[in-house]
N, C-alpha and C positions, 0 to 999 in steps of 0.2 A: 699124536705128539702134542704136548701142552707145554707151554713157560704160563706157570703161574704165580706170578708177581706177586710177592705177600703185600695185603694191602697196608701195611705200616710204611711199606718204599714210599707209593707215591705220596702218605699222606707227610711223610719226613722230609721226602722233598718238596714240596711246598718251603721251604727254608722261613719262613717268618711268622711262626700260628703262633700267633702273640694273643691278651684278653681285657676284660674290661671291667677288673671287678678289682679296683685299691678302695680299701677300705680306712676306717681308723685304726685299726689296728697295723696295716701295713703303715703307717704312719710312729707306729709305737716301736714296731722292730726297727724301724729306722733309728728309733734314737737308742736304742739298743747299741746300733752298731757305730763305732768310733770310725768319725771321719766322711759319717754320711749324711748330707742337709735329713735335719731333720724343720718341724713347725716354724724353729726360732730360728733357724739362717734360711727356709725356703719361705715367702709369705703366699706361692698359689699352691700350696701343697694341699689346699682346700679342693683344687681343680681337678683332682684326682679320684673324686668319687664324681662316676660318671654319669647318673640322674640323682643329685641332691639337687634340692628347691633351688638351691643358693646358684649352682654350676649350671644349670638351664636355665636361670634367670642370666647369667652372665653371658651364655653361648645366644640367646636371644638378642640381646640389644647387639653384640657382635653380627649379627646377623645382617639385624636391622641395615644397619650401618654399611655393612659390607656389600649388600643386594641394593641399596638405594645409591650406590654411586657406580656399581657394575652392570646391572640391569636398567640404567638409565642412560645408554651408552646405548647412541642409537644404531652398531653396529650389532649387540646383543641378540634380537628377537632374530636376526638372520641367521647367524650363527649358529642360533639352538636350532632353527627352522631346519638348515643344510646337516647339523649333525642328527637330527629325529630321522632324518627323510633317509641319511645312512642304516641307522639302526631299525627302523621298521619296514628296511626295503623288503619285496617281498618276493626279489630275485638272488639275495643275497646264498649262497652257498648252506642247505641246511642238513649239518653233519651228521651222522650216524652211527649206531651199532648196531654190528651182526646178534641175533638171538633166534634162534631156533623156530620163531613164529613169524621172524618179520625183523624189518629194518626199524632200528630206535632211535626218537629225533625228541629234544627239548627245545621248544620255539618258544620267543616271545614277541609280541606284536602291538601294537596300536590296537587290537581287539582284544588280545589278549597280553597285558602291558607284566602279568606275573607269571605265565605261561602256562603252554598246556604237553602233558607226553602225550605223543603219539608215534605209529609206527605205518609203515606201508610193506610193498612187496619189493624185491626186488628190480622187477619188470615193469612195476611203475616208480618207482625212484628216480631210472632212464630214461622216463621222458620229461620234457621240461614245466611240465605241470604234475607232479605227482599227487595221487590222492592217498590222502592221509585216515588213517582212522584214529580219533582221539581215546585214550588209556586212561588220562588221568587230568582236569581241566583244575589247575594252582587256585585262579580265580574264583570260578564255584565253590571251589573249598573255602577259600579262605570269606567268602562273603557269607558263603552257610554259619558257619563260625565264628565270624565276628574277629579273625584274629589277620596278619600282615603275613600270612604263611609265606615262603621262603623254598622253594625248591632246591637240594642240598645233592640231590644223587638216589641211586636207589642200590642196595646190594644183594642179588639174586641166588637162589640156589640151584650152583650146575647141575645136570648140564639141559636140563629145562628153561631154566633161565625165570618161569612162571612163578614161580613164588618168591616175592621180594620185600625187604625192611625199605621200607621209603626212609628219608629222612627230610625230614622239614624243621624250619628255624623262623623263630619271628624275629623281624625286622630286617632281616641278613647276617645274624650271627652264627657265628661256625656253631656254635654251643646245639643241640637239635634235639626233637624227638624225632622214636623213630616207632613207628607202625607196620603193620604185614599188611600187604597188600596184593591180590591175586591178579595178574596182566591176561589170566585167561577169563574171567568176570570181570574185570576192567571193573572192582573196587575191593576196597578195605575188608579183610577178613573178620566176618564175626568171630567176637571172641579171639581174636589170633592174639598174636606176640605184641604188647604193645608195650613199650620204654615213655612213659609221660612225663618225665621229668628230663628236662631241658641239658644235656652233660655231651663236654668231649668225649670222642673215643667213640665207640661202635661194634657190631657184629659180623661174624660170619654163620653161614650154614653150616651146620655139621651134615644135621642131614631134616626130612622137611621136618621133625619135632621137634630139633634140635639145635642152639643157638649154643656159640663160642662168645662170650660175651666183656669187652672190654670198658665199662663205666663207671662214674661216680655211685660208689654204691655207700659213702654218708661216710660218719669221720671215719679216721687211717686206711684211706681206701683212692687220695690222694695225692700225689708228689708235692715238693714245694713248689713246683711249678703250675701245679694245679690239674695235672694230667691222671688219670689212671693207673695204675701200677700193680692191678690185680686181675685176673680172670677168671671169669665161673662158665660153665658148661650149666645151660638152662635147659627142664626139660618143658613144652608145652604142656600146659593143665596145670604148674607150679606157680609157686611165687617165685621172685627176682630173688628175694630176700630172702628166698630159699636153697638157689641155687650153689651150689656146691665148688666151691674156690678150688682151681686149678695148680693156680702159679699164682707167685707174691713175689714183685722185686722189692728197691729198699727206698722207704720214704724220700732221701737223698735223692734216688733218679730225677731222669727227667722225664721217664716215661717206662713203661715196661708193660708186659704183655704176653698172648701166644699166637703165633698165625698158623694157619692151614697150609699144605704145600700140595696141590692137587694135581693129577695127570691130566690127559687128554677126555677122560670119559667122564672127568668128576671126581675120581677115586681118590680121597685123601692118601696120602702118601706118606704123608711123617708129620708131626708136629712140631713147631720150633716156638720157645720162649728167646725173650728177651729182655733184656735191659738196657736202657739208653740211659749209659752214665753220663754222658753228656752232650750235646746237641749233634755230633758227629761220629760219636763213639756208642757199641753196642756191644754188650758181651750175650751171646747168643748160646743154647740149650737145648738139643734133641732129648724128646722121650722115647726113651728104650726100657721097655718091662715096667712101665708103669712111674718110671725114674727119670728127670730130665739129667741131662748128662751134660757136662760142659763140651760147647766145640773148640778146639784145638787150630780156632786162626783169627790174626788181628781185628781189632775192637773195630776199626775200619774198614770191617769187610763184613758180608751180607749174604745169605739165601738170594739165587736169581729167581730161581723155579725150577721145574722138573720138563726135560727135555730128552725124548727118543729114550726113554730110560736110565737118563743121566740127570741127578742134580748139578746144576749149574750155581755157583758162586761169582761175588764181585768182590773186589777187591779196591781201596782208594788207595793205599800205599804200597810198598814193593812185597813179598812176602815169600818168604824161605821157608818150605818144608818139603821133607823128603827127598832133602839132597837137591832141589831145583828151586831156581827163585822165578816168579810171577810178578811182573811190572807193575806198579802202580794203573789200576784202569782196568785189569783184565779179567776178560770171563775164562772162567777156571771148572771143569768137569769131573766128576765124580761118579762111576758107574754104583746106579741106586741101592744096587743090591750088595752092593760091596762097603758101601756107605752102612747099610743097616745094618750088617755083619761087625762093622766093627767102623763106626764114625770117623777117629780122629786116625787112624790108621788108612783109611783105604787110600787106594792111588791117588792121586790128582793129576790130571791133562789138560794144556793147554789149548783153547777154544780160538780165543783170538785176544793178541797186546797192540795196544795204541803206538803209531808210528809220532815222529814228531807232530806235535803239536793238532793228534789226533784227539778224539773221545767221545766213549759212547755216549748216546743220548736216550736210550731207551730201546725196547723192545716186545717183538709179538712172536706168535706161532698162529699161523693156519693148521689144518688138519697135514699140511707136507713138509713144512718147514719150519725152522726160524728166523728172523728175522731181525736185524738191530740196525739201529738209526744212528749214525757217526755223524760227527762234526771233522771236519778236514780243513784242518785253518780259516774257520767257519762259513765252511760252505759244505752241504748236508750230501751225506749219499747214504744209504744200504745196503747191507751185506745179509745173503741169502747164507744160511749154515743147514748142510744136512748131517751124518751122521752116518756113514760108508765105508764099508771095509775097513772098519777099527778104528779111523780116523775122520779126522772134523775137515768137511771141506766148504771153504765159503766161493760164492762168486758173486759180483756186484749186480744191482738190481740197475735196468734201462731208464734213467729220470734224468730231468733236465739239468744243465750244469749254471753253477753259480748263482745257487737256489738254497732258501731255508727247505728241508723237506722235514715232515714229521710222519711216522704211523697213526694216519687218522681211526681205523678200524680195522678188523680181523677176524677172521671165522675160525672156531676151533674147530669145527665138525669139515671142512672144505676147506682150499687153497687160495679164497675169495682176501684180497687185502684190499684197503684203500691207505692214499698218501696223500696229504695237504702238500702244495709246490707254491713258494710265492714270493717273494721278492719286495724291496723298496716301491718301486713304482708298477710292478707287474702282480693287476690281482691272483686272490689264490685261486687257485684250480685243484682239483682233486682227479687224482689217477687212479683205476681201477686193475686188479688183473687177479684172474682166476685159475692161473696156473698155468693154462693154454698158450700165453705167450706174454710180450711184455707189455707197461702198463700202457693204459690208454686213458686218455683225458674223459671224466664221466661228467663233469660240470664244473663249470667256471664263472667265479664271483664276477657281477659288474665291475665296470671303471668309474669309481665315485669322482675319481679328478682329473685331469687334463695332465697328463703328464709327458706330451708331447715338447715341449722345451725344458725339460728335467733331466737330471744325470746322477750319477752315483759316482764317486768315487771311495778309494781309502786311503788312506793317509796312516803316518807313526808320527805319536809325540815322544822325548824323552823326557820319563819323569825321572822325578830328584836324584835315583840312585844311578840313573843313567840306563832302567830298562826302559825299550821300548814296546810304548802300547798302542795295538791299532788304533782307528776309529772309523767308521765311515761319512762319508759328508754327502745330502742329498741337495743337489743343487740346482738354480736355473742352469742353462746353458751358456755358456757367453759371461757369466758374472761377474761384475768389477771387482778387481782386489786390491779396492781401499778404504775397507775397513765401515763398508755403508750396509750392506746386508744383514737386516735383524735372521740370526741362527737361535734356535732353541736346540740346547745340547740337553743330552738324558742319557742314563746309564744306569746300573746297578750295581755291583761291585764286593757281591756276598753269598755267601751260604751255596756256593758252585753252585749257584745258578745262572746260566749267560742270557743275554741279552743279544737275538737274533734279527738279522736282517727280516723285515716282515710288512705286508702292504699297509703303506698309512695311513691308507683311508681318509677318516675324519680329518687326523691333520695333513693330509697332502691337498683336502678340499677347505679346510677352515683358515691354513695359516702360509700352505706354497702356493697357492693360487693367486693370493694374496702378495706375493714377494718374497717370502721367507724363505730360509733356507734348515735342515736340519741334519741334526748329528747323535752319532749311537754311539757312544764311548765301550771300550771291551775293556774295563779295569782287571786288577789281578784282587784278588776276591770272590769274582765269578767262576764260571762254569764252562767259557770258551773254549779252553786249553784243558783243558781234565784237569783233578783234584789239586797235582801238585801247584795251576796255577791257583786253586783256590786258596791253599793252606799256606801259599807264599805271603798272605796277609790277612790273615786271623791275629785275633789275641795282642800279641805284645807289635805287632809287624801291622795292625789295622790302619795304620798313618801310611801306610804305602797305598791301600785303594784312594783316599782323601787326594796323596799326591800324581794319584796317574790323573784325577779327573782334574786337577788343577792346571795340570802338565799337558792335557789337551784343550784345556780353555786359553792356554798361553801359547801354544801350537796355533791356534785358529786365529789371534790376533796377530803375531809374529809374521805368517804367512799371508795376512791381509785380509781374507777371507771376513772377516769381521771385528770390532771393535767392542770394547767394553761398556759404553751405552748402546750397543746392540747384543750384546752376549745374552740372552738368556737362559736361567738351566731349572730343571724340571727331574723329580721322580718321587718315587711314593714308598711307603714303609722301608725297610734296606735303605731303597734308594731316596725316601725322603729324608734319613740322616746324613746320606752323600749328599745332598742339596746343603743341607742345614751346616756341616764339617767347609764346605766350600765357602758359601756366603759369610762366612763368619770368620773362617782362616782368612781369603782374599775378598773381602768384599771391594775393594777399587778394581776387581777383574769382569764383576759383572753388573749387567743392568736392571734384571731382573733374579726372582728366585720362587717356584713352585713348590711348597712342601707338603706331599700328600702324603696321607694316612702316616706321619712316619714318626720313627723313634728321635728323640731329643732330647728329654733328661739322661743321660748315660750317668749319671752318679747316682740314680733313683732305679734306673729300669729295670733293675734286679726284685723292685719293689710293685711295681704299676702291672698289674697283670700278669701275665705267664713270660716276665719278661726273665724270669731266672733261669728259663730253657736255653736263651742264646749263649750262656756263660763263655760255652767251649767256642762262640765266634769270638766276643769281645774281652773276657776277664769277667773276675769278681769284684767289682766295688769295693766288695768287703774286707779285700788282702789287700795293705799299706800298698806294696808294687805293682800290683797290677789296678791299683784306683790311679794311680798317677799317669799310666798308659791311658785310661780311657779319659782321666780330668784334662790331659794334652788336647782333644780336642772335643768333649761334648759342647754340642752348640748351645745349651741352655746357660749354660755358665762359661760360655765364653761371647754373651751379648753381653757386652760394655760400653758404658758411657763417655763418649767422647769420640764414636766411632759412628763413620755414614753408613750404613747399609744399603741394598737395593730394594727397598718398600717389597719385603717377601709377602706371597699370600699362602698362609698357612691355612689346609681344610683338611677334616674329619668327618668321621662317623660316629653318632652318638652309638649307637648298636654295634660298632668295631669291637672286636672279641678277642683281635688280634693284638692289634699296635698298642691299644686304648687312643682314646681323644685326648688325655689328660697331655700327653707329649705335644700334640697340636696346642695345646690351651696353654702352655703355660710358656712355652716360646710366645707366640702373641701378647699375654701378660706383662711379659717382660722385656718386651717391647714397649708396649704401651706404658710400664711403668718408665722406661728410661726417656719417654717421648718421643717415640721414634715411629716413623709412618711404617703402616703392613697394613693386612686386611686378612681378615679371618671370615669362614665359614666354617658352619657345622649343618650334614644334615643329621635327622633323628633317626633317620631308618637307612641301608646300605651295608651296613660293615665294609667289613673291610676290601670287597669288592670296589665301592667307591657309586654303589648304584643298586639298585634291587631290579628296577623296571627303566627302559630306553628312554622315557621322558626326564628322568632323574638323573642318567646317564648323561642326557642331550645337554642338560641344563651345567651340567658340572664341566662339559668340554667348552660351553660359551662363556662362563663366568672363567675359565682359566684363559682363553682364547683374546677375549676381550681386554683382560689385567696383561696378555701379552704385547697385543698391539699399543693401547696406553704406553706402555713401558720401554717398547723396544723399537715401534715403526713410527708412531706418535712425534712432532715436537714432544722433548719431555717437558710433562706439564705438572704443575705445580702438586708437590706431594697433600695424595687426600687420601688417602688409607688410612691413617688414624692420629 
């Protein structure tokens, strides 16, 4: 039995593969377009090309600026010290996949700061010193070479698992090459498959001569968004540029392509094209007799995989065929053969539908079952599916209650799964079970913080329209509630992606240890509540995620819990435009504001990189009505003079591929042009991770950690940020 997850799912879920490349020219479409700053109403539209002499000479002296009043902060060196000593611990929890030769781990360390693959056995995995054999050492490469290599994943050909496309990126840009590389010689294939030009998008196995091939292959061969939107079938011993074009969607997309749909043994099973008309929407394509065929269900619904002989479907919205309707959320089944026979006709049965304020979160298959990972008013459980006497029967899997749980790994070939379990203040632990009975705890991350006088609760705020949205509050025990407790609130609030209870680690040891208290806000734009709560604020309805996180910043004061010279709020891309909508709608609510890697020009973002993919969250700039929706609250143009703000520290990546830096830069800009205190960073290397290597990492959690106590635990002292 196999679920095989076309690989376009998870990279679409990622909600924000945003890039880094505005040019002048995106500058010219701009003035093309009525109603969009162009040079003569934006003056940092220069900020937008992300290594010109001029914009590294500016991110420099910002720099400068920003490290000599952060890092001189004789709280700083500890800080970084206690967050390295997290990341390069060397008992920490090191994850794995099943592969047919051995268990697969990507570590990074103080020895080795880029990292190295390696793999072990089973039977030493279980003891708490496993020995590892190294595959593949990031470091030696990248110093052979001379280049910031970047480990990105690797994509292997089942069901050997031995022959893989590495992918690597300099600096940490998503953007990659990608190389063949053999795990059974533990190096690079002479002569194999090699992709040396740096491009979104990527491959699959056909089979080992043979690549599915989705990249920049030179002009009209990319979306406006800058994505892929064609595929070739390459054979080894050919040119790329030889390679013979599959599928073509339409320059418009946001992306398009074809995925593999594979069983249990490897065996391709159907292919499916697609088209992402828009960052949420898909019109999807089976090849029957050499013909892609249109499929016959909403643009919001998707290929799960191939299970017990059934292809499996997902579905974001309700969906009526064949005389039955399927709830928004649900896995929906297709007997394969019946599917082949005739696509948009064959039956469809129901697998499993979301109960209130259910949703799925992801799924596996061992060699016995399947397996799917639910949210239940955000607290995690799974559901075992087998496939019995004509019908789908599930029963719940034995894991602890009131707990994040994810599927950390999976065997297809055995009934071998593991689970991450972990909690606010309870490290993770990972559970084990091979069929034989239920899981068992196989290793468990240290305690980095003291969370013996700590608590959790949850709480509802009512935002504007009068929905209520949870949040949870991580607190001391005992806490005064009058409004003395610096809280760092952080959220997301987009592209249904939720933001799960999870150990805090770093900040349970950098900033609760210390007195502070902290909060997870569950806006409606996330992923909590399944789709519908997502799509309840996309687009024209986006000013509703801005007002649930407002409406919990106004809950925490109200209720005493904290005050607005102690509010602090915090998040990054998505969520560093919720920071940026916030501090700028209500800036007398807070004291502080983190804005990482995140979006900020919203009248431009259509412009700045692959920012024209999110359309289907936020609008088009470029229609009169829907610029008005997002002018309501982009925080670039809505910093004005005459107004206090909380000294935000805005940081970037210059190698972000995603967001761009240019959103970072030019918020600060205009700052600094109106006079008004912040503090900017930018490092060079990171993307949109926020770090490549734990020291880079260590260093980015003390510079924010540091601007929080200044801010929030501090007498406030005299504004120095700029």
């Amino acid at each position: 039995m196999k679920l095989a997850l076309p690989p376009i799912a998870s990279s679409l879920a990622l909600a924000l593969a945003m890039s880094v490349s505005a040019t002048p020219a995106a500058a010219q479409r701009a003035a093309d377009a009525p109603g969009i700053p162009g040079p003569e109403q934006d003056p940092h539209i220069w900020l937008e090309e992300a290594r010109s002499p001029e914009a590294l000479g500016w991110v420099n002296a910002e720099n400068a600026r920003t490290l000599a009043a952060l890092e001189a902060d004789p709280r700083f060196a500890e800080l970084k010290a206690e967050a390295l000593a997290i990341f390069d611990s060397e008992d920490r929890i090191p994850f794995v996949s099943f592969r047919p030769d051995g268990l697969y781990n990507f570590w990074q360390d103080r020895n080795n700061p880029k990292g190295v693959l390696r793999r072990t056995t089973l039977e030493s995995y279980r003891t708490a010193k496993p020995v590892w054999e190294v595959v593949l050492d990031i470091d030696a490469l990248a110093k052979a070479e001379g280049r910031e290599w970047v480990y990105q994943g690797s994509t292997c050909l089942p069901p050997a698992l031995n022959k893989c496309m590495i992918a690597l990126s300099d600096g940490g840009e998503d953007a990659s090459v990608l190389r063949e590389f053999d795990t059974a010689t533990k190096s690079f294939v002479q002569n194999g498959f090699v992709l040396d030009q740096k491009s979104q998008g990527g491959i699959q196995w056909i089979d080992e001569n043979t690549l599915l091939v989705g990249r920049d292959f030179g002009p009209g061969t990319l979306t406006a968004s800058e994505y892929p939107f064609t595929a070739r079938v390459w054979q080894r011993g050919t040119r790329i540029a030889d390679a013979p074009e599959i599928f073509r969607g339409e320059a418009d997309d946001v992306w398009a392509g074809v995925t593999l749909l594979r069983d249990n043994a490897g065996t391709i099973q159907a292919r499916v094209a697609y088209r992402g008309v828009s960052f949420h929407e898909r019109l999807h394509y089976v090849e029957v007799n050499g013909e892609w065929v249109p499929l016959d269900m909403p643009k919001m619904a998707a290929p799960y995989g191939i299970v017990d002989g059934h292809l499996l479907l997902s579905t974001d919205v309700d969906w009526t065929t064949g005389g039955q309707t399927f709830v928004a959320d649900s896995l929906v089944a297709v007997e394969l053969e019946a599917f082949r026979a005739d696509p948009n006709g064959a039956k469809k049965t129901l697998v499993w539908a979301p109960g209130e304020r259910q949703t799925k979160q992801g799924g596996a298959v061992t060699g016995e079952a399947l397996y799917v990972a639910l949210l239940d008013n955000v607290i995690g459980k799974v559901l075992r599916f087998n496939f019995r006497d004509g019908q789908w029967v599930s029963t719940p899997v034995s894991l602890p209650d009131n707990a994040t749980i994810a599927i950390a790994a999976s065997s297809n070939e055995t009934d071998q799964i593991m689970y991450s379990v972990s909690g606010f203040l309870d490290p993770t632990a990972l559970h084990y079970a091979d069929g034989s009975g239920a899981p068992t705890v196989l290793k468990t991350s240290p305690a980095y913080f003291d969370a013996a006088g700590m608590e959790v609760e949850q709480h509802q705020a009512t935002s504007k329209d009068g929905t209520q949205i949870p949040y949870f509050l991580v607190k001391p025990k005992g806490m005064r509630v009058d409004g003395s407790t610096p809280i760092l609130m952080t959220g997301y609030g987009g592209f249904q992606v939720p933001r799960l209870p999870a150990y805090l680690g770093t900040t349970g040891k950098l900033w609760m240890e210390r007195g502070g208290a902290y909060v997870l806000a569950n806006m409606r734009g996330g992923g909590e509540f399944g789709p519908n709560w997502h799509q309840s604020a996309i687009r024209e309805n986006k000013q509703r995620t801005w007002d649930d996180f407002i409406a919990v910043g106004d809950d925490l004061v109200k209720r005493g819990f904290t005050s607005p010279q102690h509010l602090g709020i915090q998040g990054g891309s998505q969520g560093g435009l919720l920071v940026g909508t916030a501090f700028t709608q209500r800036p007398d609510l807070f004291g502080a504001a983190i804005v990482q890697i995140p979006l900020f020009d919203m009248l431009r973002y259509h412009l700045i990189g692959r920012g024209a993919s999110w359309i289907g969250e936020y609008g088009d700039p470029r229609i009169p009505e829907q610029r008005a929706w997002i002018e309501g609250y982009s925080p670039y143009q809505k910093i004005v003079a005459g107004v206090e703000y909380p000294e935000p520290f805005l940081w970037a990546s210059t190698a972000d591929d995603r967001t761009h830096p240019a959103h970072a830069r030019k918020g600060a800009a205009r700052l600094k042009e109106l006079g008004q205190p912040y503090y900017y960073f930018e490092d060079t290397t990171g993307g949109h991770s926020g770090g490549v290597d734990n020291e880079q990492r260590a260093k980015l959690q003390a510079l924010q950690f540091v601007y929080l106590m200044r801010r929030l635990m501090d007498s406030r002292p005299a504004n120095t940020g700029g």
